[in-house]
N, C-alpha and C positions, 0 to 999 in steps of 0.2 A: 233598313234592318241588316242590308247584309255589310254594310260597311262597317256599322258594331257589334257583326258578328265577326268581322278581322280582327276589329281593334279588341278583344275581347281576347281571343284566341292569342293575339302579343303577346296581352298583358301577364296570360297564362306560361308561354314560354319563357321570357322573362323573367317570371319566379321563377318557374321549375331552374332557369339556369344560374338563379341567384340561392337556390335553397340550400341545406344542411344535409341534401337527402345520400349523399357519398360520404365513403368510411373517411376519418380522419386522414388515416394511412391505410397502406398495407404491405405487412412484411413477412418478406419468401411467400407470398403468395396467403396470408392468413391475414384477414380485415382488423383491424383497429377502429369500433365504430366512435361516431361524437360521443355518444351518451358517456362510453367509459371516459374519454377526457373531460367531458363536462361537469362527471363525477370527481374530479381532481379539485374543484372551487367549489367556494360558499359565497356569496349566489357565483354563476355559473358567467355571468356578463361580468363581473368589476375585477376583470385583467387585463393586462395590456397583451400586443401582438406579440413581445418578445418572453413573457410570461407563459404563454398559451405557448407558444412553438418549445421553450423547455419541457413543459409537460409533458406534449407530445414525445419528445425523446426520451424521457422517462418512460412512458409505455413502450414503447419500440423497446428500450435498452431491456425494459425488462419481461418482454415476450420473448426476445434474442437469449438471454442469461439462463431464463426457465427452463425454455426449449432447448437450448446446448447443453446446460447438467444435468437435465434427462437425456438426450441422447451419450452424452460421450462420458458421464460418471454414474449416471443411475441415480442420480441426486434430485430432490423434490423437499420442499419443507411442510414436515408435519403439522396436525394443528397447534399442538404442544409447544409447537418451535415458533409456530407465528404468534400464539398469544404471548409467549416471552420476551420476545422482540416489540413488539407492540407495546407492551407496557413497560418495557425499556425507556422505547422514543418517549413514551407518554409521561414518564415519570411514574409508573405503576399504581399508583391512589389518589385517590381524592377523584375531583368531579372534571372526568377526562373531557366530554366534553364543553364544558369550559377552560379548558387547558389546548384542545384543538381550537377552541374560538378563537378566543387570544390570540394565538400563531397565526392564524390566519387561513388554516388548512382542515381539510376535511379525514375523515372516520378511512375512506377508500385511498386517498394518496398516503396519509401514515401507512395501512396495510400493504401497501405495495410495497413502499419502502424496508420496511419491515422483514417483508418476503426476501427483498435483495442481501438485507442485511444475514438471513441465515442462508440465502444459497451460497455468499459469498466465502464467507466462512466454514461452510461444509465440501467445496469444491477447491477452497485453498488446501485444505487436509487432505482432499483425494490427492488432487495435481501431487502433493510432498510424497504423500506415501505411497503412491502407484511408480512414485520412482520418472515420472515426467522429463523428456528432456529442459536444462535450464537449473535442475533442481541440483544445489552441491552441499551432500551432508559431511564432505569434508570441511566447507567453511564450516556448516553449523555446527561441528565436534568444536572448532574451535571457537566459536562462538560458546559456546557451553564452557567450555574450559577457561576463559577471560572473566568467568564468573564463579565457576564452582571447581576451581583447582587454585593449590598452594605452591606459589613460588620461594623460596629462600633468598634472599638479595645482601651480598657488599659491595658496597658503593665506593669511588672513590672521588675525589672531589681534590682540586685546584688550587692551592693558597696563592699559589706563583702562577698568574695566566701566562706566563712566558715560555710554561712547559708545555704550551696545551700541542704545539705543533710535535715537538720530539717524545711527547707521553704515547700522542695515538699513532705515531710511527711505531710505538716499539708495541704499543696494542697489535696494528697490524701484521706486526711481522712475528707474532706467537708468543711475545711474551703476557706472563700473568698478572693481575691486581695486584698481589702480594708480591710477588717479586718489584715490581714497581713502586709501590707504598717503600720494600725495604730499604730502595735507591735513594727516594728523596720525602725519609719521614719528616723532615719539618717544613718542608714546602708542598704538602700532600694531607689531604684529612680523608681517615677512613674510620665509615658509619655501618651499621647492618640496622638497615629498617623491620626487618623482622620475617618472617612468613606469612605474605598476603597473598589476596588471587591476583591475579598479572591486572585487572581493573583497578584495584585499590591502590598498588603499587604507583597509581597516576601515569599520566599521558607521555610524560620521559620514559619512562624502565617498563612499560606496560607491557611491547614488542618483546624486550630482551626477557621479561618475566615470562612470557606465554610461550615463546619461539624459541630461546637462546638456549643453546648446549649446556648442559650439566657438569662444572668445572673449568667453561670456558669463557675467556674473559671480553667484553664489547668496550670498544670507545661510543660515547655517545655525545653528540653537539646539543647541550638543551638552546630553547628559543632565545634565553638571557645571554649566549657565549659562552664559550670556556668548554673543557672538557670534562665529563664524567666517565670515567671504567666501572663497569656493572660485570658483576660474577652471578650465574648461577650455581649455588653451594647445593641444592635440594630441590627436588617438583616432588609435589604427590598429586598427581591426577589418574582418574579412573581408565580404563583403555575405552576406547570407540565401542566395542560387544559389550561390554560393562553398561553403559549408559546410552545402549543404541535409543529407548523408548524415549529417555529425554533430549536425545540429542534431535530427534522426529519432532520434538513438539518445539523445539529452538528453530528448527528448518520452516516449520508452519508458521510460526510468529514472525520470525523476520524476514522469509525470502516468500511466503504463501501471498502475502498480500501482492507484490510486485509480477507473482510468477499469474495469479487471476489477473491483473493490468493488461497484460500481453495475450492471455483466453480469450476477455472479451473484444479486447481492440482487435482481434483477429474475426470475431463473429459481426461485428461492427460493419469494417474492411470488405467481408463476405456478403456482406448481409443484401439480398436485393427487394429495393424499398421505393413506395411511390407516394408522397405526401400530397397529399389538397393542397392545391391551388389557394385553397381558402387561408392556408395556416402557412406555407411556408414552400422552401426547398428542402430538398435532403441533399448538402454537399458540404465540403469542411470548411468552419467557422472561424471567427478569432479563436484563438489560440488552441486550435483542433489539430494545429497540424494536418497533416493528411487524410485523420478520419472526417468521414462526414458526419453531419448533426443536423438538428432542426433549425434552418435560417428561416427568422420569419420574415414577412415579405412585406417592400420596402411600401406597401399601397394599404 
């Protein structure tokens, strides 16, 4: 009796040290249990190890993201905001759960995702407009203006490539289109494309449309050879206090996403985390670079 009351009492420790009874993770000190990861699949067993350790950094990444734009922007997404995003990812109609079948994913991993997708977006807007270091609403004035300002363009263009070296010598040393056109009108063709935004104007004259002095003249080398002289004759753009509002939501669209890149890799970096034995490490991965992730383990 008492010998299989040892072998009994093994068999018990054993489990206990084989079981599921420890949180997935836990990060900064706040548990990550199985059940929320196990809530990420449909059923809950038919994944592999490096599917399950993704997971997991998806929770982590996004207990990290929640709890950072609540502390440092005041940010949190309403219900409003998660049922819009949700039926974003879902496709908004029809029979969503048959649409999450299909993909392979479940009602609780879409919402989470979901949740990322409006913290992300509501804490790109704070970082821009709290004035954030990193944030340059002088690129994004010009960014704004590459789109919604009028440049004036004459062009001059090349019959004889043999001028191209002594036309943008006399470019650089002050002289004008026009004066130059009058030097060598049949070895010279001059065009006015018209008043477009410095984008439309194409990837040659786009700099000189958006950048270039008012009456002064550029040589320009396009990627075919040869020289072009570009004049700006006229701008009409609004000034930066004029279009401060839009120029905020040009800074949000194209520097917000890059300038959250660098928030959360920063919370990431910070972050102190202890994963299960069961699932993995927490240290940096193929192609992590220096942040760490969920590496699942190799057994």
């Amino acid at each position: 009796m008492f010998r299989l009351t040892v072998l009994l009492i093994g068999l018990l420790l054993v489990a206990a040290a084989c079981s599921d009874s420890g949180p997935a993770a836990i990060v900064n000190g706040i548990p990550i249990e199985n059940e929320r990861l196990e809530e990420l699949h449909d059923p809950p067993g038919s994944i592999s190890d490096a599917e399950r350790a993704s997971s997991l950094f998806l929770l982590i990444l996004h207990q990290l993201v929640t709890t950072g734009a609540e502390r440092d922007f005041g940010v949190s997404a309403t219900g409003d905001e998660l049922e819009a995003a949700f039926a974003l990812r879902t496709g908004g109609s029809g029979d969503v759960d048959t649409v999450l079948a299909d993909r392979g994913v479940t009602r609780a991993r879409v919402m989470l995702e979901a949740e990322l997708d409006v913290i992300r977006g509501r804490v790109e807007e704070e970082i821009v407009r709290s004035g954030s270091p990193g944030v340059d609403l002088d690129k994004a004035y010009r960014d704004f203006l590459a789109v919604n300002s009028k440049s004036c363009l004459v062009v001059l263009t090349l019959l004889d490539p043999s001028l191209a070296v002594e036309v943008e010598s006399r470019v650089e040393a002050g002289e004008g289109l026009e004066a130059i056109y009058a030097a060598y009108p049949d070895r010279t063709a001059r065009f006015e494309p018209g008043c477009l935004s410095p984008i439309d104007h194409g990837a040659e004259f786009a700099s000189v449309a958006l950048d270039g002095e008012v009456g002064r003249s550029y040589a320009r080398e396009p990627d075919a050879g040869g020289v072009y002289v570009v004049l700006v004759t006229e701008r009409l753009a609004p000034s930066a206090d004029e279009v401060r509002d839009e120029v905020l939501e040009t800074a949000i669209e194209r520097q917000g996403p890059e300038l959250f890149n660098l928030w959360a890799a920063d919370l990431i970096a910070r972050a102190e985390v202890e994963v299960s034995d069961r699932i993995g490490t927490w240290e940096p991965g193929p192609g992590t670079g220096d942040l760490p992730t969920v590496v699942a383990g190799s057994g």
